[in-house]
C-alpha positions as a Python dict, from the first residue, in 0.01 Angstrom:
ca = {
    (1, 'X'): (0, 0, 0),
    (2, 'X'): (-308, 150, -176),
    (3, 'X'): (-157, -117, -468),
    (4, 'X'): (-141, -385, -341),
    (5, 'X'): (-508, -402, -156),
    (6, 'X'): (-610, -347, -529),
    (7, 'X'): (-394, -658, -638),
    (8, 'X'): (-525, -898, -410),
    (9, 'X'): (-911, -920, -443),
    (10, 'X'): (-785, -898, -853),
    (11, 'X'): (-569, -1189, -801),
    (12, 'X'): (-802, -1401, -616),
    (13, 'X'): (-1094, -1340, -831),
    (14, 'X'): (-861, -1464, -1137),
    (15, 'X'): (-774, -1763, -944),
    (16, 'X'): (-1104, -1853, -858),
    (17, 'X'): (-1226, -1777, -1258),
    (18, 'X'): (-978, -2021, -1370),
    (19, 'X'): (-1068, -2271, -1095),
    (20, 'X'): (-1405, -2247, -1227),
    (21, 'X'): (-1320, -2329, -1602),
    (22, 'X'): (-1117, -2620, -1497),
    (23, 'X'): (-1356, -2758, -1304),
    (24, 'X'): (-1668, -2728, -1477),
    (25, 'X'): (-1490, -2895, -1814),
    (26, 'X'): (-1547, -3258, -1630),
    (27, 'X'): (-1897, -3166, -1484),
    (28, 'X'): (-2129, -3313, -1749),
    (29, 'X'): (-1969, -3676, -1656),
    (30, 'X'): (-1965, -3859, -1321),
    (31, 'X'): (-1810, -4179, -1194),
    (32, 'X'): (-2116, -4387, -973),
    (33, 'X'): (-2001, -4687, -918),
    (34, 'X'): (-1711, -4922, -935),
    (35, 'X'): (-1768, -5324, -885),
    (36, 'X'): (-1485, -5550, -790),
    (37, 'X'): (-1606, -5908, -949),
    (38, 'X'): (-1437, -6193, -794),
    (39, 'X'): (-1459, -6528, -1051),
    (40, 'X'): (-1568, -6817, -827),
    (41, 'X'): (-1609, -7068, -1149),
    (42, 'X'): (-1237, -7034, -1230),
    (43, 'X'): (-1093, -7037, -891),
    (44, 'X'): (-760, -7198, -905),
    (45, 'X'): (-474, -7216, -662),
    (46, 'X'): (-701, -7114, -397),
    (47, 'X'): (-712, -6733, -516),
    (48, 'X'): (-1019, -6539, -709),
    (49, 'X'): (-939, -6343, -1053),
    (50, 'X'): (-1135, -6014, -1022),
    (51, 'X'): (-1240, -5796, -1290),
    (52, 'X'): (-1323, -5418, -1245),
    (53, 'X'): (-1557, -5250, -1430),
    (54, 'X'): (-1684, -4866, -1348),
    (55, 'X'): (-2021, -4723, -1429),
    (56, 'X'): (-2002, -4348, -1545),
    (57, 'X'): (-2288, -4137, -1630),
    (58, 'X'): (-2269, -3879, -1897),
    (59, 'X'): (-2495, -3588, -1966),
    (60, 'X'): (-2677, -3626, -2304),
    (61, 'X'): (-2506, -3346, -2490),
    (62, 'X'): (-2204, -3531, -2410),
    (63, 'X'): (-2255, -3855, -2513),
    (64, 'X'): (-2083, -3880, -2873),
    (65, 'X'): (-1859, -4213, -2890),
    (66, 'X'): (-1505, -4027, -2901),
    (67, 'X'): (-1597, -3955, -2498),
    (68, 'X'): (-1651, -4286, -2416),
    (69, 'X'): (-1307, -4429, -2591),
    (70, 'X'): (-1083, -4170, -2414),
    (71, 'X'): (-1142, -4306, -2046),
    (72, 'X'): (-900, -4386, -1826),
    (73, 'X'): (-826, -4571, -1479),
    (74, 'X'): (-517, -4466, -1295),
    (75, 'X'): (-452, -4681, -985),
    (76, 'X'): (-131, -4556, -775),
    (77, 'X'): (122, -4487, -1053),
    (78, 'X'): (-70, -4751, -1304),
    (79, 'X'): (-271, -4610, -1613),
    (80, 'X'): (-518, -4875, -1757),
    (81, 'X'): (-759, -4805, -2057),
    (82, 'X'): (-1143, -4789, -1963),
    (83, 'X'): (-1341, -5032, -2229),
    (84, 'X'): (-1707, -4919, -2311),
    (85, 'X'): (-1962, -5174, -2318),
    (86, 'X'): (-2208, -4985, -2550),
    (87, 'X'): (-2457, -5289, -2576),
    (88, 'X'): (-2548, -5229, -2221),
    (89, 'X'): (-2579, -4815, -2253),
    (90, 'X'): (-2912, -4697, -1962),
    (91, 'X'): (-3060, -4386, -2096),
    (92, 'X'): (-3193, -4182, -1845),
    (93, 'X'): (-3477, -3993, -1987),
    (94, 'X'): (-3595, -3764, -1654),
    (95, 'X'): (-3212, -3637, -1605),
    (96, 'X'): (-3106, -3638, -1967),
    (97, 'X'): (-2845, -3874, -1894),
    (98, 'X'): (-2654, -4177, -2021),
    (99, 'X'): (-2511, -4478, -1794),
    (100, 'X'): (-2219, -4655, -1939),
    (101, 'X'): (-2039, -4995, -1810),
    (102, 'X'): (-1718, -4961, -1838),
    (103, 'X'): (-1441, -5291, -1829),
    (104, 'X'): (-1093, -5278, -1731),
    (105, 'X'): (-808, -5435, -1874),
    (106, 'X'): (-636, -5438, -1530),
    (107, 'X'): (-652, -5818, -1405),
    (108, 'X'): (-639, -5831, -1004),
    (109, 'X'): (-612, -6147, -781),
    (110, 'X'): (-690, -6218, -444),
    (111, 'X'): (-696, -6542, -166),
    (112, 'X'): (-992, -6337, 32),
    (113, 'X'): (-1348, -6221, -110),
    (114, 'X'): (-1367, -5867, -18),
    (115, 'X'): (-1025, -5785, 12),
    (116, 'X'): (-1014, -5442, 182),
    (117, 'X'): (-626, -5379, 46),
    (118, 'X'): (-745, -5387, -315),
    (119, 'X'): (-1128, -5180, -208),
    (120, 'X'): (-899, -4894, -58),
    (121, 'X'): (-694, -4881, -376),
    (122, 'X'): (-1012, -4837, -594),
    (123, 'X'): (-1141, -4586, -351),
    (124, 'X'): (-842, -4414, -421),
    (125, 'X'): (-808, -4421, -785),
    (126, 'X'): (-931, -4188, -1039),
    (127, 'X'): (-1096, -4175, -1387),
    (128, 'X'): (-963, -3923, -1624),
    (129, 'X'): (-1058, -3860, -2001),
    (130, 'X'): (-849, -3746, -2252),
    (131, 'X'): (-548, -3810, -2030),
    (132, 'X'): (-603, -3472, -1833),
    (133, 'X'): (-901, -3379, -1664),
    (134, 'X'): (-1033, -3598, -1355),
    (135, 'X'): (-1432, -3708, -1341),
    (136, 'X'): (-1560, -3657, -1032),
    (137, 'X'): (-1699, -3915, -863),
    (138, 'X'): (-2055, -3943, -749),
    (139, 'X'): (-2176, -3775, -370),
    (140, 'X'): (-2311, -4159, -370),
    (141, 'X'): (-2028, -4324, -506),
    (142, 'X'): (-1980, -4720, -392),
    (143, 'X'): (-1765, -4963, -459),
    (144, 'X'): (-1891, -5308, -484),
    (145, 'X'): (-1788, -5644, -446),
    (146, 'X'): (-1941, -5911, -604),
    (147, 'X'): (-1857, -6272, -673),
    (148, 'X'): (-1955, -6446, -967),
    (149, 'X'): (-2156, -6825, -923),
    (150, 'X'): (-2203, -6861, -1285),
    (151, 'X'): (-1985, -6786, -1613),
    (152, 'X'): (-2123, -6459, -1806),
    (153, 'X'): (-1893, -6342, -2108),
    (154, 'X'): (-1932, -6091, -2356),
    (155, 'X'): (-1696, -6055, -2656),
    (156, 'X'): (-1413, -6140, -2407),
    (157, 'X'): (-1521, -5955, -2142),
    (158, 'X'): (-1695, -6040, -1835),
    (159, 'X'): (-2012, -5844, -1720),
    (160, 'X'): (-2242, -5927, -1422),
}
């Protein structure tokens, strides 16, 4: 009996160790905001093409380019690549931080502007990095929608 009241506070306090270690590997990057951008110019067969792109903030000691290439977006069962837009990199200078744009190779459609099926299913998507660990997402985390009056393109990809 003696045994096993030793075991248990031992066994919790490894748990909760390795809980720790896990989590705080994704802590120096956050996801703030995600912006649904429905395409009013090319609005064809009375539906809007929207574009995702995701804003993530990185700590300054992590912000080295191979972190920014291994992003990922993982919508229900649906893994799509995270692009960086590096021309458009905010620096933070008072919380040591770096905000990167991120663009989405996932192409969504929709007859409705605001379409609360496809909000949900960003709400419930995550970002993960290397293919493994999850970034949190902001306490403020939003998702946006957005419609486009006017065509803005960048190397292919379109940016508010």
């Amino acid at each position: 009996m003696k045994n096993k009241i030793i075991l248990i506070p031992i066994a919790i306090f490894a748990i909760g160790i390795f809980q720790r270690c896990t989590n705080n590997s994704t802590k120096s990057q956050k996801v703030i905001s995600q912006e649904l951008l429905y395409d009013s110019i090319k609005k064809q067969s009375k539906s809007f093409d929207i574009d995702l792109t995701t804003i993530v903030e990185f700590k300054d000691t992590d912000s080295t380019s191979s972190n920014f290439n291994n992003l990922f977006l993982v919508i229900e069962k649906d893994t799509f690549p995270l692009i960086p837009d590096l021309k458009n990199k905010e620096f933070i200078k008072e919380r040591n931080t770096l905000k990167i744009k991120f663009a989405t190779v996932a192409k969504f459609t929709s007859k409705t502007y605001e379409n609360d099926s496809l909000s949900e299913k960003i709400l419930k998507s995550i970002i993960i990095i290397d293919k493994s660990k999850i970034i949190e997402k902001d306490k403020h985390f939003v998702v946006k929608s957005l419609i486009l009056g006017y065509p803005v393109r960048e190397n292919g990809i379109k940016f508010e």
